[in-house]
N, C-alpha and C positions, 0 to 999 in steps of 0.2 A: 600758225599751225594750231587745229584746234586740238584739244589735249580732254574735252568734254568735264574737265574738274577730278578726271581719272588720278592718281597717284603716276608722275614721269618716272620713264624705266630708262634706264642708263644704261651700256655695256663697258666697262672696262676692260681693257688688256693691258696686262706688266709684266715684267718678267722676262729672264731670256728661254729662248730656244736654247735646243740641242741637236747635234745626229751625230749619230752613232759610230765609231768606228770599227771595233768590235765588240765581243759582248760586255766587257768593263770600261771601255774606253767612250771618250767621247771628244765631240769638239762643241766650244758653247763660247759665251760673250760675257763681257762682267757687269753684265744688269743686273743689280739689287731688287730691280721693283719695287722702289721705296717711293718714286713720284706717279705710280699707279694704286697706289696706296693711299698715299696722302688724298691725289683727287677720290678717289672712291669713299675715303670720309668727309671728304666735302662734300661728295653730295648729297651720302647720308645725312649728312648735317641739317641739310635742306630741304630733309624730305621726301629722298628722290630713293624709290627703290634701285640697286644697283647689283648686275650681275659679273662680278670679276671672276676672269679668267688667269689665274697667277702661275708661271712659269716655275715649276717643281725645285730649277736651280734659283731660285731669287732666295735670298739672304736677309732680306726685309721683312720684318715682322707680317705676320696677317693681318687684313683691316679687322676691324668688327662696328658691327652696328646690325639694328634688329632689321631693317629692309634687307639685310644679304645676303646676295645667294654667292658663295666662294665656290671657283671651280680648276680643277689644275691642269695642266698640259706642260709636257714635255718636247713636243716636235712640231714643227709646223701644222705637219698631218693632224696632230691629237689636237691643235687648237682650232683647225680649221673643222674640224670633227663637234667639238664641242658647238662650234657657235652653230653650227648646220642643226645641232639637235638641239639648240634654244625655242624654250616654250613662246610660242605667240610671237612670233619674230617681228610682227606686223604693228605690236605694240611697242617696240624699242622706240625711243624717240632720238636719241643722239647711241653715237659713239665713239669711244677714243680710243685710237689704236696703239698704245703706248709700248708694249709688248715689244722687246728687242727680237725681231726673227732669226732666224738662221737664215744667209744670203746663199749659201753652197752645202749642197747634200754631199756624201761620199759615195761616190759612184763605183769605184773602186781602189780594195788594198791587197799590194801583192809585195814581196819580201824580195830577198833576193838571185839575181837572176831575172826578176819581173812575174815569180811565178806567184799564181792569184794564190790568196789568202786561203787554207780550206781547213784551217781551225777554227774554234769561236774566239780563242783567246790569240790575237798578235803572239808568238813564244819570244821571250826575254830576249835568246841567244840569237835573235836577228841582227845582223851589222846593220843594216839601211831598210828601211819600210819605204815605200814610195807609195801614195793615195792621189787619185783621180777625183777630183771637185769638178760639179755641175751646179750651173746655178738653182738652187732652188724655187720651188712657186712662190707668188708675191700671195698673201692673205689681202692685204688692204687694197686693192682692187677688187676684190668679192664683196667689199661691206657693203657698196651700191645693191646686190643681187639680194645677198642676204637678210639686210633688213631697209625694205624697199622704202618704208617712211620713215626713215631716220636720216638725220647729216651727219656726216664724219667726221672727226678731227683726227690726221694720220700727225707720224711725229718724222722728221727726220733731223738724223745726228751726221755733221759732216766732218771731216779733222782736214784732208784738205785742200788748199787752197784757200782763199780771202773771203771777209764779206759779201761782198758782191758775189764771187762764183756759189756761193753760199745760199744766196736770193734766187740764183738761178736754179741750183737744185732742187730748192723747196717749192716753187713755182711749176717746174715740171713734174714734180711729184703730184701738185693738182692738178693740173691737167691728166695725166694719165690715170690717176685714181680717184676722178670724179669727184675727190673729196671737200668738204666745205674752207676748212681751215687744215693750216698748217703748222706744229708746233718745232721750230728749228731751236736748234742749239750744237754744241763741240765746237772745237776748237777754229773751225774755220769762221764762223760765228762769230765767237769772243764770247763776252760773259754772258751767263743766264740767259736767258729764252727767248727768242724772238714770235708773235704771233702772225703768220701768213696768210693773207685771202690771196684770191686772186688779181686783187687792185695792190695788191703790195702790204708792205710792215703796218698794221693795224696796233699793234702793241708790244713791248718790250718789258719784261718780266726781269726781277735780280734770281728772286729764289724759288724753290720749289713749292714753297707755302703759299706764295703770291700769286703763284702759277694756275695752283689746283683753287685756289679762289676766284680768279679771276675766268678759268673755263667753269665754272659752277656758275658763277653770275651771270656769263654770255648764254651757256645752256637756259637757264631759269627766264631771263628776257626774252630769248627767241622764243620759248612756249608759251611765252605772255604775249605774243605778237608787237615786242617791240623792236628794234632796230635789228635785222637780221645779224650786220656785223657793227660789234659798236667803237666810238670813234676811242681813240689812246687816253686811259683814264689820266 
């Protein structure tokens, strides 16, 4: 890829999602956004201007560095929103979908009896709430559309089932979302980070530090036109 000697533009996502249940309530995940952090000062580090997208609920400190542009979202909607209105979409050259999404909208909440919801606030003296989940839209299948000269690196977290069923998830997950790499990890996994092409385990990470290093150096090579995917350091 040529890159014409331009300053490489990153996009990160970290952070979890939310939706909403009603107007104080929510349902959400317990992403930090601490390893979408970490990478985005790596590749500050390197040079690389970087556009982070951090989830409102994350608990991990903000990056900083002088290439950064920080941006927040809360819902799916609001992050897919956000990258839709990224400046020069044409100039992103990678991206990492780190970003814990929300898998299920609420469709609807109704109290008892089944009758719908028609406050803002759930009231206290409800014996049982029942909520209707719908899967949500997937964002990292639009990274292809969105920014049409960049590669991906989507992440997926599995708890269960085994390694292998493990390999198999993160593999489908490339195929269906066109993505370059794949960064697995959870418990079906076992420790620290597995990295996925589509030829299988390219590399195996312990920590988060190692991690967001090692995707800086694969980004940084590939824009130098050297080994598209590189072999397990």
């Amino acid at each position: 890829m040529d890159t014409n000697h331009v300053v490489p533009h990153a996009v990160v996502t970290c952070g979890p999602a939310m939706t909403a249940i009603d107007a104080v309530r929510r349902i959400t995940n317990f992403s930090t956004g601490e390893l979408g952090v970490l990478l985005t000062e790596a590749l500050l580090q390197k040079g690389w201007n970087v556009t982070c997208f951090k989830g409102t609920g994350a608990t991990y400190r903000d990056p900083q560095g002088s290439r950064l542009t920080l941006k927040r979202f809360a819902t799916n909607g609001d992050l897919l929103d956000g990258l839709l209105g990224q400046a020069d979409p044409g100039r992103v050259n990678v991206v990492f979908h780190a970003a814990a999404l929300s898998d299920f909208d609420v469709a609807e909440v109704s109290g008892p009896d089944s009758q719908p919801l028609t406050t803002k606030k759930i009231p206290s003296a409800y014996q049982e709430v029942h909520l209707v989940l719908r899967p949500a839209f997937k964002v990292l299948p639009r990274m292809e559309e969105l920014f049409p000269k960049a590669v991906v690196v989507g992440w997926k977290f599995e708890l269960e089932g085994d390694h292998s069923t493990a390999m198999v998830c993160a593999r489908a997950q490339l195929e269906l979302s066109r993505s370059t790499l794949c960064v697995l990890n959870g418990i079906a996994y076992g420790n620290g980070f597995g990295i996925i092409s589509r030829q299988g385990m390219i590399a195996e990470l312990t920590t988060r530090d190692e991690l967001a290093e090692w995707l800086t150096t694969w980004a940084s090579d590939f824009l130098a036109g050297k080994e598209t995917v590189p072999s397990t350091p």
